[in-house]
VEXKE-130690 format. One record per residue (C-alpha): y, x, z; residue in one letter. Coordinates in steps of 0.25 Angstrom, whole numbers, padded with zeros to 4 digits, always signed. Layout:
BEGIN
YXZA;...
//
This chain:
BEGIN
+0000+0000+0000X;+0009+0012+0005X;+0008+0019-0009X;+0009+0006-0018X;+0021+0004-0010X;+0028+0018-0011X;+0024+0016-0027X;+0032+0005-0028X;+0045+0010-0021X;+0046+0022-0029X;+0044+0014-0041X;+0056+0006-0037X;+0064+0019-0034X;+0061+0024-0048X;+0066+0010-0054X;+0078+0011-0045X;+0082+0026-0049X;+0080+0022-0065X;+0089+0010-0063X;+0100+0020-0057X;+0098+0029-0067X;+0100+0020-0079X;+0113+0013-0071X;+0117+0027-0071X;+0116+0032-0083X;+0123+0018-0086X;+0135+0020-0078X;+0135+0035-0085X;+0133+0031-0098X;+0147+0027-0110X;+0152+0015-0105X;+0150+0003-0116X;+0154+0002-0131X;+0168-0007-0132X;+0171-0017-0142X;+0184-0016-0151X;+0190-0027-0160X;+0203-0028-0168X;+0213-0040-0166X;+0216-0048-0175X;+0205-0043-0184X;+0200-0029-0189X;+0206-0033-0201X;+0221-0031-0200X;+0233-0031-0212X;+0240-0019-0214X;+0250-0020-0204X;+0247-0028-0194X;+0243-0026-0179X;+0229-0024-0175X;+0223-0025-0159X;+0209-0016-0157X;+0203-0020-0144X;+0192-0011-0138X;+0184-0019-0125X;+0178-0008-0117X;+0176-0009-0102X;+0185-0014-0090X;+0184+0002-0085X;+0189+0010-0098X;+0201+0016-0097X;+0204+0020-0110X;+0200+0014-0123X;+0199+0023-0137X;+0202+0018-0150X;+0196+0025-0162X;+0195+0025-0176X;+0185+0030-0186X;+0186+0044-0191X;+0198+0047-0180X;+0190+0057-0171X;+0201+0052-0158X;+0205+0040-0153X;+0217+0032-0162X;+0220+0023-0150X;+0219+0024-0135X;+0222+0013-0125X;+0222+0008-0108X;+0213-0001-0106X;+0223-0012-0097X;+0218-0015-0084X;+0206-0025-0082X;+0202-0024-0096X;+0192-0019-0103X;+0198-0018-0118X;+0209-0013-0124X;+0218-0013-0138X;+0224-0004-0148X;+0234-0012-0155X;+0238-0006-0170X;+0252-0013-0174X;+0251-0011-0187X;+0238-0006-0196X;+0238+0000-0209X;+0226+0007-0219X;+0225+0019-0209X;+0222+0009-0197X;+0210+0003-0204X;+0196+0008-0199X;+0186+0008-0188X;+0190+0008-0173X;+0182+0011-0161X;+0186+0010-0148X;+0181+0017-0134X;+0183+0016-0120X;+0183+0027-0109X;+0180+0024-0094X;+0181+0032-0082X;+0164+0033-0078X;+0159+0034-0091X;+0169+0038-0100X;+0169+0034-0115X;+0160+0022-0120X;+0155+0020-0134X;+0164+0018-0146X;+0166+0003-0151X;+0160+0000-0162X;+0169+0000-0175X;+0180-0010-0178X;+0184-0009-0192X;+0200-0011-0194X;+0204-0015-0207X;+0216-0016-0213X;+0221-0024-0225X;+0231-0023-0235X;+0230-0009-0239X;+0227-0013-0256X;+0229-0026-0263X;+0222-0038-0260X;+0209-0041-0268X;+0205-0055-0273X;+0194-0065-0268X;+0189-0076-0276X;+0175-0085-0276X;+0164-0087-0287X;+0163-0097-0292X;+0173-0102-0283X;+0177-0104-0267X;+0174-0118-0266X;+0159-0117-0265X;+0148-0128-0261X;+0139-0124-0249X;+0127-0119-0252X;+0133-0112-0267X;+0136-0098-0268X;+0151-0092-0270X;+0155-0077-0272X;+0168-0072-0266X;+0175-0060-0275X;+0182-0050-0268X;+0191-0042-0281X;+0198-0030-0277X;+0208-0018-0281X;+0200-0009-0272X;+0189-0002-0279X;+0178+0005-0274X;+0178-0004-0261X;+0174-0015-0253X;+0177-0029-0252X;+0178-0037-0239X;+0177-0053-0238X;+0182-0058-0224X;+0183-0074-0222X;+0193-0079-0216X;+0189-0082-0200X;+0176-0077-0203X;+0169-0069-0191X;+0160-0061-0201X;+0165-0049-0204X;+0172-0045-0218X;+0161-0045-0230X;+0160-0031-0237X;+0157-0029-0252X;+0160-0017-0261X;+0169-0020-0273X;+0161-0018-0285X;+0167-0022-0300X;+0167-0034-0305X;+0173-0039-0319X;+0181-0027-0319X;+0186-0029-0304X;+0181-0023-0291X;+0175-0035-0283X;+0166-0038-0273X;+0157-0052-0272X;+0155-0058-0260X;+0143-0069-0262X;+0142-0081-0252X;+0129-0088-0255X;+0125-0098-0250X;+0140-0102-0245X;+0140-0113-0233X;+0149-0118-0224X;+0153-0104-0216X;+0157-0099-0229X;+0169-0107-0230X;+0181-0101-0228X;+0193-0090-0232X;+0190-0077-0238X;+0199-0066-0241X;+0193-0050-0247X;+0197-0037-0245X;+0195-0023-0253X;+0195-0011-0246X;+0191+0005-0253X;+0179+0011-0249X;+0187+0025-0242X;+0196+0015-0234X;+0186+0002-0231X;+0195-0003-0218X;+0206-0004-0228X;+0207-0017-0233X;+0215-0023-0247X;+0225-0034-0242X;+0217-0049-0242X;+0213-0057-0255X;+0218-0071-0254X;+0212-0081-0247X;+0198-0087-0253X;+0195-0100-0248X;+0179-0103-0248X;+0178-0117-0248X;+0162-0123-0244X;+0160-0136-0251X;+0146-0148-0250X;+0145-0147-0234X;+0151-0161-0232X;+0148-0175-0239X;+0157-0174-0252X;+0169-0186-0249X;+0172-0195-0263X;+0185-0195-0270X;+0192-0206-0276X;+0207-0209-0284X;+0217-0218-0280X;+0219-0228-0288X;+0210-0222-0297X;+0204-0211-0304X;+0211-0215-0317X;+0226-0214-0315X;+0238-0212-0326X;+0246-0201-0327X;+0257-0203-0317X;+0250-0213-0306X;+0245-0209-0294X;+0233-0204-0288X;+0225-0201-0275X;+0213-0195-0273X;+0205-0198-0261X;+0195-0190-0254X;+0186-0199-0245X;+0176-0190-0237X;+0167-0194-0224X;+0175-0195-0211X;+0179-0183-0203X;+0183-0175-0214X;+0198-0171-0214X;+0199-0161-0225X;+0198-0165-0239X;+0200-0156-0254X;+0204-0161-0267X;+0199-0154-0281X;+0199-0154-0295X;+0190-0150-0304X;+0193-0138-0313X;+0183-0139-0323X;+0173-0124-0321X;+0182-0118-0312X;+0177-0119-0298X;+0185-0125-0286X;+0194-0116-0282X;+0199-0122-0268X;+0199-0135-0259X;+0212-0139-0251X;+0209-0147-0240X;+0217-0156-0236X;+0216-0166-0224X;+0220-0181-0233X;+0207-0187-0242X;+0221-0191-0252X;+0224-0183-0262X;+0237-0188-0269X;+0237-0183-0283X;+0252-0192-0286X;+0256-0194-0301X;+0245-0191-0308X;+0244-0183-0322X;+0237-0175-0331X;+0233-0163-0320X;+0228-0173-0309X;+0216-0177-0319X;+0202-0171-0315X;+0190-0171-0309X;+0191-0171-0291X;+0184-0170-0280X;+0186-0168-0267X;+0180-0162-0253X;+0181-0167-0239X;+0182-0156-0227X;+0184-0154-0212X;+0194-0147-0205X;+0200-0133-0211X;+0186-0128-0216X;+0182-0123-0229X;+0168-0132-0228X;+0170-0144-0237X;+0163-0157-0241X;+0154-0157-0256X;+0163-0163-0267X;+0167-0179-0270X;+0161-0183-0282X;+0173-0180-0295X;+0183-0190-0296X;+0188-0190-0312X;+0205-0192-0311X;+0209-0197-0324X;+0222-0198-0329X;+0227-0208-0340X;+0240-0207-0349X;+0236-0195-0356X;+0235-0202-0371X;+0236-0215-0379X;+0230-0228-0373X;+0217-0233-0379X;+0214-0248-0383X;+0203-0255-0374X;+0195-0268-0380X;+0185-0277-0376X;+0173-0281-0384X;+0168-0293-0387X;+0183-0295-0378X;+0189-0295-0366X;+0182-0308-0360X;+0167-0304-0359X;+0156-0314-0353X;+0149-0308-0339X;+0134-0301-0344X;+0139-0295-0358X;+0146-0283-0361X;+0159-0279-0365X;+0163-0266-0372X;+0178-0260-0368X;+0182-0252-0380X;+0192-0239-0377X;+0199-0235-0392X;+0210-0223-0392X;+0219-0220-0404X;+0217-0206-0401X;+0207-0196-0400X;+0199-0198-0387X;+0184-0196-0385X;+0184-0204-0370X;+0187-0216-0366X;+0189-0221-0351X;+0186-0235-0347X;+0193-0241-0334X;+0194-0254-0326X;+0205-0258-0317X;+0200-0256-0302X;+0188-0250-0305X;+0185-0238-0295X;+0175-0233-0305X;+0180-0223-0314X;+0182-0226-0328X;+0171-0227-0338X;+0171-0216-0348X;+0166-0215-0363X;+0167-0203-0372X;+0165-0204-0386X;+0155-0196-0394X;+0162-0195-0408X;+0176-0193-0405X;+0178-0199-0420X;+0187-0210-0421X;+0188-0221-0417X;+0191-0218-0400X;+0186-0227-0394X;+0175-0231-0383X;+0168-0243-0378X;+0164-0246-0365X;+0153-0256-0363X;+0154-0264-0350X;+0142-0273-0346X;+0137-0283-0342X;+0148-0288-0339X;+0150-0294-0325X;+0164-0298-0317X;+0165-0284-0311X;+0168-0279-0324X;+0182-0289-0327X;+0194-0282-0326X;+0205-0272-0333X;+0200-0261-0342X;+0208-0248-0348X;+0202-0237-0354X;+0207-0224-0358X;+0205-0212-0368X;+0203-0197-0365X;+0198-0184-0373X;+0185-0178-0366X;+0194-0163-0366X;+0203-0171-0355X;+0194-0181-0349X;+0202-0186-0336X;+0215-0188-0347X;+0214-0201-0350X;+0225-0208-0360X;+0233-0221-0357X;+0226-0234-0352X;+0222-0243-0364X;+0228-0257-0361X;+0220-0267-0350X;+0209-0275-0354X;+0204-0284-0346X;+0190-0289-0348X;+0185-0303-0342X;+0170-0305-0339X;+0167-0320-0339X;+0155-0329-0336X;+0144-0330-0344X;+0146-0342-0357X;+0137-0353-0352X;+0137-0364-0363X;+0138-0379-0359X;+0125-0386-0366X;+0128-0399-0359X;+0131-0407-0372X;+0119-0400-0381X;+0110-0404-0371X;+0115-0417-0370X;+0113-0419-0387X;+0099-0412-0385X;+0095-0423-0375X;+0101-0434-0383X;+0095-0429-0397X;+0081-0427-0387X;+0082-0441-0384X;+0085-0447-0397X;+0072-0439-0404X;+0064-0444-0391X;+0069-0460-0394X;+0066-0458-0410X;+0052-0454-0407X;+0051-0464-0397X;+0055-0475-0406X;+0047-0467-0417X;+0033-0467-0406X;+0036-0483-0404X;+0035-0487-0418X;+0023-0480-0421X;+0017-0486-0409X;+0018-0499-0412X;+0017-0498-0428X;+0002-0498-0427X;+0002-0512-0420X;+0009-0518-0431X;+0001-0512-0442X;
//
């Protein structure tokens, strides 16, 4: 028992001294690494104040601030009292500030800790600025695939993408040649909602990489298709005259507050979407460079996530050319269950023709010729008739190279759809019955004879 005993204190002895020794070597030992930042950022403008902070412990007593290839300290600084960091204001930086900083503590027992690791400063605005652009285009649906091209003046280079409010740091490509142009390509595939937002790119020379080219303009990533698309409609119509005034009016599902307007440019991609926080969008007097193709987008708050697309709303705008004449055959007064055929003639060359009704939501019916010879003219077809289809016609002509032109209205027709003719047969039927009667009493009269002819005989 004695010896099992004595085992186990010296065991706990040796335990004891290990312990001390290791918590002495501790206390020995370089006091921890500190941490260095730069306020507002570590990418500064030419010119402007910078703030590096070095965090090291509440027992330094003097903080070192240094820079790469600088074999001595650039900056040295008291810590204040109670505090365990301190700064190194720089008023105002220029190309030879740019670089990486560390930053070191000393204290009284253990002397000098580890250095920091590397804070890169960069400083813009040394060389001019370079140009962003997306491809196809920065508004992009989620899911799709854009490329954002960074084309600089700087050869030999790198290119760096930051977005705006972005925690990730700056994206690095070297600048090859493209087309003739030193460019770098920056794929985002597949885009989705946290790619949505404000880019701006940067060149910098491969011999100074901390010294940046003053910032391209501002490129705005726009994420389309993560909401239910809102429908988009004309007030009063879709089909106005040159001069009149028009509305559009973007209805989207409640809560949205943001909604964006656009026209189609035939191939060329959308190029932006301004949000604004009324579904009106008034257009005013109307002319030639109102017509199109629109839709619009419905959003929330001041992001750059938007719903899909509203369905295409044609605007067409009249007044451009001649009226057309508009006829009705067999007429004007048609009887409920036939058909009626709206004819659409124009003195001039036109190879479509637009057919309207007063009050109708629809959108006009539309015909385009096949030979273009003379004469110009369409027939619309309308049937079987029923009352839904009474009411004022106009038509219109247009040339298929300026399809939402459309010239004068012809002059109103009104087409009347009537009951069905149901003839009165009273009075045939009365003849028939009375002829029926008379051919029933001569073969009566005709029966008797014979019947009683035999008995004289």
């Amino acid at each position: 028992m004695g010896g099992r005993a004595s085992t186990s204190v010296l065991t706990v002895l040796l335990c004891l001294g290990l312990c001390w020794s290791l918590w002495n070597q501790v206390q020995a030992g370089t006091p921890p690494k500190p941490s260095i930042w730069a306020e507002p950022g570590p990418v500064v403008t030419k010119g402007s104040p910078v703030t590096i902070w070095c965090q090291g412990s509440l027992r330094a007593e003097v903080y070192h601030l240094y820079k790469e290839r600088v074999s001595i300290p650039v900056e040295t600084e008291t810590p204040q009292d109670s505090s365990n960091k301190t700064s190194f204001s720089i008023e105002s930086v220029s190309s030879h500030t740019a670089g990486l900083f560390h930053c070191a503590y000393r204290t009284s027992r253990k002397g000098w800790s580890e250095r920091s690791d590397p804070l890169p400063l960069v400083v813009t605005g040394a060389y001019s600025a370079p140009s962003l652009s997306a491809h196809p285009g920065p508004v992009v649906a989620s899911g799709g695939n854009v490329s954002l091209w960074c084309s600089s003046e700087v050869t030999s280079g790198t290119s760096h993408l930051l977005k705006e409010g972005g925690a990730n740091s700056p994206q690095q490509m070297e600048l090859r040649i493209h087309n003739g142009r030193w460019q770098a390509v920056f794929p985002v595939v597949p885009v989705n909602t946290s790619h949505g937002g404000t880019y701006r790119c940067y060149g910098s020379p491969s011999s100074y990489p901390y010294v940046w080219s003053q910032p391209s303009d501002p490129l705005h990533l726009e994420v389309t298709g993560v909401y239910r698309e809102p429908s988009l409609s004309a007030q009063p119509g879709s089909l106005v005259l040159s001069g009149d005034n028009l509305t559009l009016q973007c209805l989207s599902e409640a809560g949205v507050d943001r909604f964006a307007l656009t026209r189609d440019e035939g191939l060329t991609p959308l190029q932006h979407l301004h949000g604004q926080h009324s579904p009106d969008f008034p257009l005013g007097h109307v002319d030639h460079t109102h017509r199109g193709q629109y839709r619009c987008y419905g959003g929330y708050n001041l992001s750059h996530v938007w719903s899909a697309p509203s369905a295409p709303l044609d605007i067409l705008i009249a007044g451009m050319y001649k009226k057309p004449s508009l006829s009705a055959q067999p007429g004007p007064s048609v009887s409920r269950g036939e058909n009626v055929t709206l004819q659409c003639r124009s003195e001039i060359w036109s190879d479509t023709f637009h057919l309207s009704k007063e009050g109708s939501p629809a959108p006009p019916q539309l015909l385009r010729l096949q030979d273009t010879a003379a004469p110009f003219q369409a027939n619309f077809t309308i049937g079987p008739l029923t009352s839904d289809h009474e009411g004022t016609y106009r038509c219109y002509s247009s040339h298929s190279t300026s399809p939402y032109l459309l010239s004068l209205p012809s002059d109103p027709l009104e087409l009347r759809v009537s009951a069905s003719h149901s003839k009165d047969y009273t009075v045939e039927n009365l003849i028939r019955m009375g002829v029926a009667c008379m051919i029933l009493l001569i073969l009566g009269i005709l029966l008797f004879e014979a019947w009683h002819n035999p008995r004289r005989s």
